[in-house]
C-alpha positions as CSV (number, residue, x, y, z in Angstrom):
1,X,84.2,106.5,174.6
2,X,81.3,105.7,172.8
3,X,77.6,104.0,172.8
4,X,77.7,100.1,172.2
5,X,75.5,99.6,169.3
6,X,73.5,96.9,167.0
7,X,75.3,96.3,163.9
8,X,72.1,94.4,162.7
9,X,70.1,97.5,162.9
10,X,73.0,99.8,161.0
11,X,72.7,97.1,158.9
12,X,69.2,97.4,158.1
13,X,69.2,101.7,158.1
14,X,72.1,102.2,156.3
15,X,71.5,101.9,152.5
16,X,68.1,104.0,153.6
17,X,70.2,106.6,155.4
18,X,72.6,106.1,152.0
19,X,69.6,106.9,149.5
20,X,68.1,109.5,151.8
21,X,71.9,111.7,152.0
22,X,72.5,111.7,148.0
23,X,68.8,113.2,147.4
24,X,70.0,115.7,150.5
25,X,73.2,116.1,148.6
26,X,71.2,116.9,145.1
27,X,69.1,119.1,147.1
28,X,71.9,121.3,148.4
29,X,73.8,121.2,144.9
30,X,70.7,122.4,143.1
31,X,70.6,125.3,145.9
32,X,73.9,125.8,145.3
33,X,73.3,126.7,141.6
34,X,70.3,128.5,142.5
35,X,70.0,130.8,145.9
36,X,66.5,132.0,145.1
37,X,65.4,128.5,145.2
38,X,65.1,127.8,148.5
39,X,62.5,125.1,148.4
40,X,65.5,122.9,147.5
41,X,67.4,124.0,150.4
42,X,63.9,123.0,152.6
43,X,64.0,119.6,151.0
44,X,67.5,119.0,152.1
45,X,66.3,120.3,155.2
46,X,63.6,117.4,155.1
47,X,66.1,114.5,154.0
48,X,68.5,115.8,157.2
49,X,65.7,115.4,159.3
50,X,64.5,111.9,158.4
51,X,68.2,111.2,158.7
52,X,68.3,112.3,162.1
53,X,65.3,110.4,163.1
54,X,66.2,106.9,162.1
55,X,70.0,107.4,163.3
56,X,67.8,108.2,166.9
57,X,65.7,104.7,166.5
58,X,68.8,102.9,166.3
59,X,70.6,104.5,169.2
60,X,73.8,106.1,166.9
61,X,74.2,109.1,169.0
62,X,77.2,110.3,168.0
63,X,76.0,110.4,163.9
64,X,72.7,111.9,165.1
65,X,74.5,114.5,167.0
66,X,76.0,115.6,163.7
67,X,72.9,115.3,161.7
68,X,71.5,117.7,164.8
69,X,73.9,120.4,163.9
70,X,73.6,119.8,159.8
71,X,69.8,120.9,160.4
72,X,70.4,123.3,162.9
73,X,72.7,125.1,160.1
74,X,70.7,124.9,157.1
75,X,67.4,126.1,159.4
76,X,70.1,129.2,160.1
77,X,70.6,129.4,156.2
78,X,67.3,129.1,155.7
79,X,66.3,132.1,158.3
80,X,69.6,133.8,156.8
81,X,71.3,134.5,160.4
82,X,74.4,132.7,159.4
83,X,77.1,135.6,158.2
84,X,78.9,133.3,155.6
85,X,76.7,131.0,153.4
86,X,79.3,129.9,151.0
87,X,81.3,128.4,154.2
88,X,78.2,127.2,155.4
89,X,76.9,125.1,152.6
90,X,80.9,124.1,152.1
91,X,80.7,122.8,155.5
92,X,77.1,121.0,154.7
93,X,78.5,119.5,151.9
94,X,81.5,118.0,153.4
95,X,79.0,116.4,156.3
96,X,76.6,115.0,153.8
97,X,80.1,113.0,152.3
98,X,81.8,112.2,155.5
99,X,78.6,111.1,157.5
100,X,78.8,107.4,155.0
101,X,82.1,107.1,155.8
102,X,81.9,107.6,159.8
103,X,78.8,105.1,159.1
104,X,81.1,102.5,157.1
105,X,83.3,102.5,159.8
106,X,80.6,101.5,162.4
107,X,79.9,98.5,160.5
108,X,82.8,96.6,161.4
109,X,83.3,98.7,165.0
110,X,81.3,98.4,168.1
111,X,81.2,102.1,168.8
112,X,79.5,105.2,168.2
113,X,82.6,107.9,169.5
114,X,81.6,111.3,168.3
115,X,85.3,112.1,169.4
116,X,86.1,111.0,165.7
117,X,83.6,114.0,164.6
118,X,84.3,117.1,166.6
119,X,86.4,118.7,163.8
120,X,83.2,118.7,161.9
121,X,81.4,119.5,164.6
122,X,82.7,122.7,165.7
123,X,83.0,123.6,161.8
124,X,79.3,123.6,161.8
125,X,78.8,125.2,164.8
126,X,81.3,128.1,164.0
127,X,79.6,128.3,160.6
128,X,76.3,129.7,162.7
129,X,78.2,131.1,165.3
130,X,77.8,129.1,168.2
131,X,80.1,128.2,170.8
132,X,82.4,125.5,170.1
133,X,82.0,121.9,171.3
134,X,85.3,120.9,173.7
135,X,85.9,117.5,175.3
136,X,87.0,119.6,178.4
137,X,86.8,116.5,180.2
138,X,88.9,114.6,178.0
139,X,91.1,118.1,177.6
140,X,92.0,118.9,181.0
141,X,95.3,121.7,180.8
142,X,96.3,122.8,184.0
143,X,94.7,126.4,183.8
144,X,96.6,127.4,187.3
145,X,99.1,129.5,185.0
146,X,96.3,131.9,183.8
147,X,95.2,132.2,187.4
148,X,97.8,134.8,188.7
149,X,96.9,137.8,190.7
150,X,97.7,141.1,188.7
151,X,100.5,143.0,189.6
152,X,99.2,145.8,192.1
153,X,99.8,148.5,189.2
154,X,98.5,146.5,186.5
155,X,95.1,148.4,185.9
156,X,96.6,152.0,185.7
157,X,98.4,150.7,182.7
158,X,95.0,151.0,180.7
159,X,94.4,154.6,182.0
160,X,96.0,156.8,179.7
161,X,94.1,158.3,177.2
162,X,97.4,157.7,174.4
163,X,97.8,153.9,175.8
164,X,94.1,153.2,174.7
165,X,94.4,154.7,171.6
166,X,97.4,152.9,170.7
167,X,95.0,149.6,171.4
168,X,92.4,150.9,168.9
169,X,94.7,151.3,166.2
170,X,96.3,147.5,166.9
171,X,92.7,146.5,166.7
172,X,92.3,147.9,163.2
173,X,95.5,146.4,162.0
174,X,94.2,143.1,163.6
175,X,91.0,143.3,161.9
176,X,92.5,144.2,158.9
177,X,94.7,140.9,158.9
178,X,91.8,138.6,160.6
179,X,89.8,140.1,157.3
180,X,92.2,138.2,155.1
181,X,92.6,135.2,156.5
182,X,89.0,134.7,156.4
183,X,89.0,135.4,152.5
184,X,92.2,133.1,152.8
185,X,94.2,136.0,150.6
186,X,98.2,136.1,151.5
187,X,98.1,134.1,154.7
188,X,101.8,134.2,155.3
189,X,101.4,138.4,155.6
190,X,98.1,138.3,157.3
191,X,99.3,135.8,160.3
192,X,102.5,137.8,160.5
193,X,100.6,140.9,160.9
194,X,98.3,139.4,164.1
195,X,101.2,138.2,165.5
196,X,102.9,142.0,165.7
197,X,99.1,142.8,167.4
198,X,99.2,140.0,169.3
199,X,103.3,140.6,170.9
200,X,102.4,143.9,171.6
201,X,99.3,143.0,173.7
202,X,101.2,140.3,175.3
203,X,103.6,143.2,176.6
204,X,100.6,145.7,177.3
205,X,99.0,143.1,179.6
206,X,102.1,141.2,181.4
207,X,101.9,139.2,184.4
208,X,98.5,140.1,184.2
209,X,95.4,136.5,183.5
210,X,95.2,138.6,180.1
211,X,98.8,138.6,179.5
212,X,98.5,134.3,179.7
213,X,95.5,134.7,177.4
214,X,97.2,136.5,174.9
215,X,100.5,134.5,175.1
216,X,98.4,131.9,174.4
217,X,96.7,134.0,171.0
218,X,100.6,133.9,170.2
219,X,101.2,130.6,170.1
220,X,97.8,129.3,168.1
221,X,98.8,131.8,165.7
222,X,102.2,130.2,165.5
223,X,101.0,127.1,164.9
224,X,99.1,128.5,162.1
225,X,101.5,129.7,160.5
226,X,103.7,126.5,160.8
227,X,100.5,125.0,159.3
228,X,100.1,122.5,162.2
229,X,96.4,123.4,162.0
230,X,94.0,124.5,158.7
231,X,92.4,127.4,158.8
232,X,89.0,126.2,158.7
233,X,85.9,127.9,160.0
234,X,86.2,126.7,163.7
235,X,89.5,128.7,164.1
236,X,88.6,131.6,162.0
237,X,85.7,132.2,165.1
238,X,88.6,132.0,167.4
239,X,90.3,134.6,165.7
240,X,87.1,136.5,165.3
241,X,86.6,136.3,169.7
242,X,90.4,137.2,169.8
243,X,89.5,140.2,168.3
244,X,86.8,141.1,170.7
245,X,88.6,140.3,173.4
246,X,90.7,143.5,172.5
247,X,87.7,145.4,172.4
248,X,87.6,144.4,175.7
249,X,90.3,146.4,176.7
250,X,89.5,149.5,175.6
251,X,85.7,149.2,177.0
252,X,86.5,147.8,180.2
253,X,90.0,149.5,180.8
254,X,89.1,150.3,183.9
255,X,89.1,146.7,185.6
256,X,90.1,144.5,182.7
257,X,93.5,143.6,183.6
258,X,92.3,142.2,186.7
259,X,89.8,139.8,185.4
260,X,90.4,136.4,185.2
261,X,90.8,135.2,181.1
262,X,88.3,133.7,180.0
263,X,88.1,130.2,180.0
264,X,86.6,128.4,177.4
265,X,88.8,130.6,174.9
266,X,92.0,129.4,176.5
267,X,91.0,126.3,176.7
268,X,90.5,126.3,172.5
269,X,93.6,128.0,171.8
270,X,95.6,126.0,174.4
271,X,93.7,122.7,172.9
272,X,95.2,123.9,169.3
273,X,98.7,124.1,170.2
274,X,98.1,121.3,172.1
275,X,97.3,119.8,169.0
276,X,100.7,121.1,166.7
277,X,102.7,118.2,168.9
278,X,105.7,118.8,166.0
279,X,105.9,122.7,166.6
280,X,109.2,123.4,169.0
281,X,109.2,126.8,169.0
282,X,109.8,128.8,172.8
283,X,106.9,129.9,173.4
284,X,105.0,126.8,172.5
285,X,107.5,124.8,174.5
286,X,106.8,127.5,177.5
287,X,103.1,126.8,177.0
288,X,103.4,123.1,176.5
289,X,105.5,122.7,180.1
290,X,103.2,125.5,182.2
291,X,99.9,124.3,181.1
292,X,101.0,120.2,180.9
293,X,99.4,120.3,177.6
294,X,101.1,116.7,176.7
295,X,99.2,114.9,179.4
296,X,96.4,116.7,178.7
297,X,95.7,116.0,175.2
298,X,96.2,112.5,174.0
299,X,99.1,111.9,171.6
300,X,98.6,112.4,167.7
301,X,98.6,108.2,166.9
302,X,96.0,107.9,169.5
303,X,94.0,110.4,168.2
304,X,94.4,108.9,164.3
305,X,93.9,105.1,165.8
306,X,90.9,106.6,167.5
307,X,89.8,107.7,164.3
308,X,90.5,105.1,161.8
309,X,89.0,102.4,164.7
310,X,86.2,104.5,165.8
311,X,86.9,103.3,169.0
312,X,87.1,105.6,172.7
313,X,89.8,106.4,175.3
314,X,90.7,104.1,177.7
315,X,89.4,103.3,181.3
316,X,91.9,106.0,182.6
317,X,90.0,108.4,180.7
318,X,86.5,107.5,181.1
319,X,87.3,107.9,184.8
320,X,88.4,110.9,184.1
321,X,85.2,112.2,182.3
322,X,83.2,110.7,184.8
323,X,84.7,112.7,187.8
324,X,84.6,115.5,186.0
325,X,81.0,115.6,185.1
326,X,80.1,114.2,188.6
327,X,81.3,117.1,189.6
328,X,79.6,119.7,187.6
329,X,76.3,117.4,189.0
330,X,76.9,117.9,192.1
331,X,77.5,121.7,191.8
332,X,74.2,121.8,190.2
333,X,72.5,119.3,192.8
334,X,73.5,121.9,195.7
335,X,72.4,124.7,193.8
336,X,68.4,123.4,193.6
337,X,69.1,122.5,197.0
338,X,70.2,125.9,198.2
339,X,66.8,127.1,196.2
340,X,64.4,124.4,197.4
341,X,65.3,125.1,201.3
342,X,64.8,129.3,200.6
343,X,62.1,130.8,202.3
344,X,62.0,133.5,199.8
345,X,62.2,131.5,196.5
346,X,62.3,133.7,193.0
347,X,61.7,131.8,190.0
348,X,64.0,133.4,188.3
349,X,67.1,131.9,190.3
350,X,66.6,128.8,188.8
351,X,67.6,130.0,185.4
352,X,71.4,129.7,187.5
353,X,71.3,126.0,186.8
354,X,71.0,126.7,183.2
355,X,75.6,127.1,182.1
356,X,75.8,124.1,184.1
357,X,73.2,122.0,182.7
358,X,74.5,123.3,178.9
359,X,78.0,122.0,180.0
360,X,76.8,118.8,181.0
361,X,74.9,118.4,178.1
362,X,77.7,119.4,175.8
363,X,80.0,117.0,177.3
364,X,77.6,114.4,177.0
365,X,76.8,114.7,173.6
366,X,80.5,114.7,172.8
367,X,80.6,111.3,174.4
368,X,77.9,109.9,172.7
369,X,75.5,109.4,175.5
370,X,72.4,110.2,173.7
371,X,69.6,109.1,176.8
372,X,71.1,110.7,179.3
373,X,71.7,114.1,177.0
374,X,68.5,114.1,176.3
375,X,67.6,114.0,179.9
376,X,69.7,116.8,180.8
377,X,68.2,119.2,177.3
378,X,64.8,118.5,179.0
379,X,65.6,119.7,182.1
380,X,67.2,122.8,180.7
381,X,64.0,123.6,178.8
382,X,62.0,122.6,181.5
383,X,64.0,125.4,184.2
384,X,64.2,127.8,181.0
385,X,60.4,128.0,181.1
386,X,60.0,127.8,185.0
387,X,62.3,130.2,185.5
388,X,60.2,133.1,183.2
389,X,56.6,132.3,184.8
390,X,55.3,134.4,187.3
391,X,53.6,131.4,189.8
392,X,56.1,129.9,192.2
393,X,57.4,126.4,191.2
394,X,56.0,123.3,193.1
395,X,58.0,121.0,195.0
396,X,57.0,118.0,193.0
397,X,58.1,119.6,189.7
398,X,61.6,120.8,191.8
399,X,61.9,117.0,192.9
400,X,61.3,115.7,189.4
401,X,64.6,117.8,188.6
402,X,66.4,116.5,191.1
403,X,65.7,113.1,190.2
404,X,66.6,113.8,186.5
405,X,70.1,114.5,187.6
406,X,70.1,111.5,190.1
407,X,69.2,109.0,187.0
408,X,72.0,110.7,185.0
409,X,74.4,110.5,188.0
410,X,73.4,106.8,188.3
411,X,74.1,106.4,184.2
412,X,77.4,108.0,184.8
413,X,78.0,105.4,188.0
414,X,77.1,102.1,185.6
415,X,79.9,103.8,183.0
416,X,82.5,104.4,185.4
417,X,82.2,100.2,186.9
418,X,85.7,98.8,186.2
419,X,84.9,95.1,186.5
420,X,88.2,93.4,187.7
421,X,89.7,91.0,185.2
422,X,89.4,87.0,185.5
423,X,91.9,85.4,187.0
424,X,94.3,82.8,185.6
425,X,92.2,79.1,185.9
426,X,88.9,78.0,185.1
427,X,87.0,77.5,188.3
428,X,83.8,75.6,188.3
429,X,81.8,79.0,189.3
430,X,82.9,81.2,186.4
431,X,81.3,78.3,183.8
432,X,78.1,78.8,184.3
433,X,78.1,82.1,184.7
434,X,79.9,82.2,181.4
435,X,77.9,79.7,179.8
436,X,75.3,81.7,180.7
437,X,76.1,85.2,179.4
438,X,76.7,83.3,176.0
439,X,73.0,81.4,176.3
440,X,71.5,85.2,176.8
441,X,73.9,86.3,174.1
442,X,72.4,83.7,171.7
443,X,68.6,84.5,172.8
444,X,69.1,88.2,172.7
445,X,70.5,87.5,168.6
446,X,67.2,85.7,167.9
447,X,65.6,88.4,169.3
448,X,66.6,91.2,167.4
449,X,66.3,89.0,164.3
450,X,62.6,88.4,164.8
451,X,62.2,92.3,165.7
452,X,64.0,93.0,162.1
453,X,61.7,90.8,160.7
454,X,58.6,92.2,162.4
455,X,59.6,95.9,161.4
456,X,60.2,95.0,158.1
457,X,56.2,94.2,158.0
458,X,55.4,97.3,159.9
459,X,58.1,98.7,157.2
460,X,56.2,97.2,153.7
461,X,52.7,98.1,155.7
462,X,53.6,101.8,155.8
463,X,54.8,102.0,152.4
464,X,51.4,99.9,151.1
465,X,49.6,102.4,152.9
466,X,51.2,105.3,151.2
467,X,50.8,103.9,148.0
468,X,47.7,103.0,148.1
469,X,46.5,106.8,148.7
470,X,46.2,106.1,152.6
471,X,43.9,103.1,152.4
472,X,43.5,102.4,156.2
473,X,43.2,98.4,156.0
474,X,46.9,98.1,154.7
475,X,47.6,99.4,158.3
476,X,45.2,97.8,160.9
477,X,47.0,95.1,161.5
478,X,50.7,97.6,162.6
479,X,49.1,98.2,165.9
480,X,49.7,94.3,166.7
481,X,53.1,94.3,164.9
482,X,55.0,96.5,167.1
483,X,52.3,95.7,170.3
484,X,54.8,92.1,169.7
485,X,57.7,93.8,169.4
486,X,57.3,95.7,172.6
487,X,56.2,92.8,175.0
């Protein structure tokens, strides 16, 4: 699924967005060859941004959503809070390439899917250490497996003193291995030796929500080790939560076995064997039939069609989003409801809304829906700062919310519409109507053209003005420009 956009205005933005990548790209080599120079690291900073910006104007969500993260990662190697910046400015570098391409293969499709980019995506999210984007939507495993009660004995399995010690030594022999695979030395040894941690903790925590986690762990390390997935930086932070998930046990013994696993994890690692559709092995069969993984994830060709088209999921799926995200809205409607109607309000409840509204947003921005995204990260900034000031929030500001996730409810509404098809036969009602459609399909053409035209004025006026040392009558006439545009 993906935003509908105006190959007339790629058109016109893409040899600038073109230009404005290789001086990004020369930028980040010359940083490359010199890490004291971080003035060129700021100026491919700059280039990203301006990127960003103009992919914005032209309403390409899904390629400003990567340009969003591209910054986001070289402000983090800029402020040095990213832990790797070799894999970092590898994983810059191979955005700066593959943004052209995903932009080539707009020009001759009619949709902006960021579906095709999550790959990318969650690489350069990993590569600052931020959660990973998931089309949880779109992925939708049956997680009732990983639900189970715990056996009534379960937790005293965690209480003996020689039990937990045995746990801390796996861990070092897990770190150990997860420490080569990151350097990518002797893979073969290093998955073998997770995958005597991981069997072990499968055993230690049976019929247990943390035994299905780490049967799970079992199986996405299978399928690296098949090599049905690279070991790129999104699953290397998988393997790095793995390993605080057994931690976990040893600082939450106590309880942890009754806990339900944690659910965005399993939903990654279920996603990557998901993925490994040509791995047959027990355990991934076992996973495969519990969790429905099949009809959860869409097959292989769709995926590659999907990404050589740059086209999105069918109505069946969209459907699917939408009732999913509806969902999470209404959750979070009844929640500022439950707040509005309390007698004794605390500002400081409303920072509840705040997982919800990131999960919207996510799932949103995964589905290239730019507007109403950006409706939802306002809101979230907006509670984020309500919820940390001492005077009590006003209605009006509480009803503003609420209508913020009305208009996106309504925007999810207009997507979901399955129009029913013509029938067979020409009747004289549907000529007009489609006569009509073509007459406003021919007006809203000329349109556009005359608003290219008009901006490329505004366009040469700008540049005049800049080189002209910021001579102010090369500009007094932009104001009327884009007043012409507007109305």
């Amino acid at each position: 699924m993906g935003n509908h956009h105006d190959s007339i205005a790629l058109d016109w933005v893409r040899g600038e967005i073109q230009d404005t990548l290789t001086q990004g790209q020369h930028a980040l080599e010359s940083y490359v060859e010199n890490r004291d120079d971080t003035a060129r690291l700021r100026f491919c900073l700059n280039y990203l941004h301006q990127v960003h910006g103009t992919l914005q104007m032209v309403e390409l969500y899904g390629a400003a959503l990567l340009t969003e993260e591209m910054e986001k990662l070289t402000q983090a190697v800029l402020d040095n809070s990213v832990t790797n910046v070799d894999e970092a400015v590898n994983v810059l570098m191979q955005s700066i390439l593959q943004l052209p391409q995903y932009l080539e293969h707009l020009g001759s499709s009619q949709d902006d899917f960021p579906m095709v980019l999550l790959p990318l995506l969650n690489d350069l999210r990993a590569a600052r250490g931020e959660p990973l984007l998931s089309d949880t939507s779109l992925f939708k495993p049956d997680l009732g497996p990983s639900r189970i009660r715990a056996a009534a004995n379960a937790s005293q399995r965690l209480q003996d003193p020689k039990v937990l010690g045995h746990i801390r030594k796996l861990r070092q022999m897990y770190q150990f291995a997860l420490a080569g695979v990151i350097r990518e030395e002797d893979l073969n040894a290093q998955f073998a030796y997770l995958q005597k941690v991981i069997q072990r903790l499968v055993r230690l925590c049976q019929k247990t929500p943390r035994g299905e986690l780490w049967k799970a762990a079992a199986a996405f390390v299978e399928t690296l080790q098949a090599r049905a997935n690279p070991v790129n930086a999104a699953v290397k932070s998988l393997l790095r939560e793995l390993d605080s998930e057994i931690r976990r046990l040893t600082e939450e013994h106590g309880n942890i076995l009754a806990q339900p696993a944690p659910e965005a994890l399993l939903k990654h690692l279920l996603y990557y064997v998901a993925r490994a559709r040509d791995l047959d092995s027990e355990n991934v069969r076992d996973l495969r039939n519990r969790y429905q993984l099949e009809q959860a994830l869409p097959s292989e060709d769709d995926v590659d069609a999907a990404r050589s088209r740059v086209a999105g999921p069918g109505r069946e799926a969209i459907h699917s989003v939408v009732n999913a995200l509806n969902e999470e809205l209404a959750k979070l409607k009844d929640q500022l409801d439950l707040f509005v109607r309390s007698e004794a309000r605390q500002n400081g409840e409303l920072g509840d809304l705040l997982p919800g509204l990131l999960q919207v947003g996510n799932t949103l921005a995964v589905l290239g829906l730019g507007i109403p995204r950006k409706v939802i990260t306002e809101q979230s900034e907006l509670i984020e700062t309500l919820s940390n000031q001492s005077d009590l929030v006003d209605d009006g500001t509480l009803m503003d919310i609420a209508g913020a996730l009305l208009y996106v409810e309504a925007s999810l509404a207009g997507l979901d519409s399955d129009p029913q098809p013509e029938r067979s036969g020409n009747t004289r009602d549907n000529l007009p109507a489609n006569q009509g459609s073509r007459e406003l399909g021919d007006a809203s053409n000329a349109l556009l053209r005359e608003s290219r035209n008009t901006l490329e004025q505004v366009k040469s006026a700008v540049i005049n003005f800049i080189a002209s040392q910021w001579d102010i009558r090369e500009i007094e006439h932009v104001p009327g420009l884009l007043h012409s545009i507007r109305g």
